[in-house]
C-alpha positions in Angstrom: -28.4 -26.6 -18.2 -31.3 -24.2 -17.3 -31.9 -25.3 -14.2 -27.7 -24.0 -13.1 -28.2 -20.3 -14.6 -30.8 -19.6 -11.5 -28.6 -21.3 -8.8 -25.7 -19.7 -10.5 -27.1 -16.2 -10.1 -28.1 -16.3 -7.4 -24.9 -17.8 -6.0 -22.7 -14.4 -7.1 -25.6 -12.5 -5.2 -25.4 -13.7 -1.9 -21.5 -14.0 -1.9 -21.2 -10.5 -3.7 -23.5 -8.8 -1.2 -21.5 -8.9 2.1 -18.4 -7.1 0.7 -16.4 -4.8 2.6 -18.4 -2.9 5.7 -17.4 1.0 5.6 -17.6 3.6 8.3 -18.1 7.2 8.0 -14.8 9.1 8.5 -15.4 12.2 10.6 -14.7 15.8 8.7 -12.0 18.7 9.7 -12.8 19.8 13.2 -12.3 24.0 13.3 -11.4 23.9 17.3 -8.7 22.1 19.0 -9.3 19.5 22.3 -9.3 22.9 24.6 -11.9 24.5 22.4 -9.5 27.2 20.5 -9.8 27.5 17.0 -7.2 25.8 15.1 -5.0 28.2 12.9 -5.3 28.1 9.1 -2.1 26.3 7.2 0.1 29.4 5.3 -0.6 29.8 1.7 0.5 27.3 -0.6 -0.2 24.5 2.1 -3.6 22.4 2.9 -4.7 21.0 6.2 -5.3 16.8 5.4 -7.2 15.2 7.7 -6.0 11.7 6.9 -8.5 8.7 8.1 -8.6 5.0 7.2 -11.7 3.6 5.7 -11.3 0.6 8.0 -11.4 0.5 11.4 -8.9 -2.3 12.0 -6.6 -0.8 9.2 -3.9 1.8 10.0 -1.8 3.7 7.7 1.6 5.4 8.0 1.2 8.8 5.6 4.9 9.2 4.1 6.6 12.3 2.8 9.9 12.4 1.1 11.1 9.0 2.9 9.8 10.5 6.4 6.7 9.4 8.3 4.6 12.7 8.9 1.7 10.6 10.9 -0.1 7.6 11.4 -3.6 7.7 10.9 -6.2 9.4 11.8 -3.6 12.6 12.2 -4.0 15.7 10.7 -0.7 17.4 9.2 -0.1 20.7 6.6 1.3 19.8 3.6 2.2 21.4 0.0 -0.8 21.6 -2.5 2.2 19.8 -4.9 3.4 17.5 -2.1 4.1 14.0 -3.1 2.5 11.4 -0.5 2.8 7.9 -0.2 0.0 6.0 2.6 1.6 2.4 4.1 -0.9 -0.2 5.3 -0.4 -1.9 8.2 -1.0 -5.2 6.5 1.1 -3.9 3.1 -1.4 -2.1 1.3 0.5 1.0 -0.2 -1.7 4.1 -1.9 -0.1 6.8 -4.0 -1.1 10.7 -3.9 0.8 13.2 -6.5 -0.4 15.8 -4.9 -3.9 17.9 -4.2 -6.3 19.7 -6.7 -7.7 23.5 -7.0 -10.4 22.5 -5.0 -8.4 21.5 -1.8 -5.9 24.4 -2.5 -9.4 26.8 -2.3 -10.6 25.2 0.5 -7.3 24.9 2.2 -8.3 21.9 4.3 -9.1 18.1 2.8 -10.5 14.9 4.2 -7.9 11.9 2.6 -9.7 8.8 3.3 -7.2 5.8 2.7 -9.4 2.6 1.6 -7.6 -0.9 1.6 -7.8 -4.1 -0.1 -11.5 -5.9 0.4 -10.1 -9.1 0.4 -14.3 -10.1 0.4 -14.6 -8.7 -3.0 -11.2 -9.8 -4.0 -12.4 -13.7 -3.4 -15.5 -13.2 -5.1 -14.2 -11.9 -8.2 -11.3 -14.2 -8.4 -14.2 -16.8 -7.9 -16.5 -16.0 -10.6 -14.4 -15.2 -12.8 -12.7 -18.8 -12.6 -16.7 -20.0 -12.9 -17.6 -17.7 -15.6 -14.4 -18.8 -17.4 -15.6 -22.4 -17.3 -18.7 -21.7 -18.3 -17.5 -19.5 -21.6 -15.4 -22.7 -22.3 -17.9 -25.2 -22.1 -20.7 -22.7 -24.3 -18.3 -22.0 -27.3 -18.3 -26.3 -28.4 -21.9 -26.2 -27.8 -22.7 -23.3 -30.3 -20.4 -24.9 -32.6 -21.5 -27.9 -33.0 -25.6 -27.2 -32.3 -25.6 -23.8 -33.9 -24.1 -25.4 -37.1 -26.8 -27.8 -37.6 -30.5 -26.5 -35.7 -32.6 -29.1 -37.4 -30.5 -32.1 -35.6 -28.5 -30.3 -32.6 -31.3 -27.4 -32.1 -31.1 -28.1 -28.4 -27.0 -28.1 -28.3 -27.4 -24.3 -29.7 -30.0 -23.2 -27.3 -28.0 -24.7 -24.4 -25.1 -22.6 -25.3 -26.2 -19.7 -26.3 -28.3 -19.5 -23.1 -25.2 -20.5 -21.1 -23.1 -18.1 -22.8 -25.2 -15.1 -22.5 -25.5 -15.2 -18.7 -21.6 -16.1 -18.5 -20.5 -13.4 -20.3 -22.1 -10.6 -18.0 -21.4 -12.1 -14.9 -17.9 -12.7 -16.0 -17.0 -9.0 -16.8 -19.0 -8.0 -13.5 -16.5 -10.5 -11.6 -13.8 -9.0 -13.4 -14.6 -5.6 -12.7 -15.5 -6.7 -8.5 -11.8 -8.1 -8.7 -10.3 -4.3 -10.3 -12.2 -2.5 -7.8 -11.4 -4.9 -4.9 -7.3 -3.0 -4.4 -6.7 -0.1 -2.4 -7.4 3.2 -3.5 -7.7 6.6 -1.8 -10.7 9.2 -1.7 -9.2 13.0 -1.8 -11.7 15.1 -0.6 -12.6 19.1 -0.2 -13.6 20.4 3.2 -15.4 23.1 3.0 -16.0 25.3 6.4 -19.1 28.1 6.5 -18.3 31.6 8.5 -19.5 31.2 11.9 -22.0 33.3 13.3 -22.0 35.5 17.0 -21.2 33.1 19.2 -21.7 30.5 17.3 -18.4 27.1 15.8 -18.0 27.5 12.2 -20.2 24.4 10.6 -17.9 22.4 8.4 -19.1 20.2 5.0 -17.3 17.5 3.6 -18.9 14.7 0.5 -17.3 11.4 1.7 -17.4 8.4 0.2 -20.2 6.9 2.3 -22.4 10.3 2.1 -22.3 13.6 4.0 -20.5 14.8 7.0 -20.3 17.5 9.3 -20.6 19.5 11.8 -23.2 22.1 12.1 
């Protein structure tokens, strides 16, 4: 029974590791492809950049049964506007609207993030394994745990068995939550430019920084 806690270990790690491979979405641009700065959206509205985390994922962004834009597509839209983002291979995101940070900035990066249908295996795996391996712990503890002087080694087996399980289970429950789509809504923030000199822009993604500078 000791000798499966290593194997099973290290098992989750090798198939949890790959997981889904991300890019780094590229932030609000201030000129346009002729090299004009891009006008500001009117007050009340925000500029969203909308990019998909996946390369070989593309998403319709949807306003009031309408589609505005297909990503990656920039369009102005009200801080309160209702959006709804359609996968091409049926993932479907949610957005009730934009915080005080976008409606300060004025301009957001939306980064639409689909299913990771690696993670989604893996969890769906070990949770099935860690299941199993609950099961098969409780009849151990209560048969060796109620008599240690006889059926000492029945206790150890499952409490051993049960106490890797258990933590390994709720990871491989949480890997399968996290696995679904789910969209990253964030502030763009753009410095003054100096003489001569594009406006540098900041945005926190979910994979780091980016800008331009």
């Amino acid at each position: 029974m000791r000798s499966l806690v290593p194997a099973f270990i290290a098992l989750l790690l090798m198939t949890a590791l790959p997981g889904c491979v991300r890019r780094v979405a590229a932030p609000y641009q201030p000129f346009d492809a002729q090299g004009q700065p891009r006008e500001e959206p009117p007050p009340g509205m925000v500029e969203v950049t909308a990019v998909s985390e996946y390369d070989d994922q593309a998403w319709d962004v949807v306003a009031n049964g309408n589609v505005l834009c297909t990503t990656p597509c920039t369009q102005w839209v009200g801080a309160a506007q209702r959006l709804r983002l359609v996968a091409n291979d049926g993932d479907r995101l949610f957005i009730s609207g934009f915080g005080g940070e976008e409606m300060q900035t004025r301009h957001a990066l939306l980064v639409a993030e689909g299913t990771c249908h690696g993670k989604q295996v893996n969890g769906i795996v070990f949770t099935s394994l860690g299941g199993m391996a609950i099961v098969t712990a409780i009849p151990f503890i209560a048969v060796g745990c109620s008599n240690i002087e006889k059926r000492g080694g029945l206790c150890t087996a499952g409490l051993i068995t049960a106490g890797v399980s258990l933590p390994l289970t709720a990871a491989a429950i949480w890997m399968l939550a996290d696995s679904g789509p789910k969209a990253h809504i964030l502030p763009v923030f753009k410095a003054q430019a100096s003489a001569g000199q594009p406006a540098a822009t900041l945005a926190i993604t979910p994979n780091g920084v980016a800008g331009t500078f």
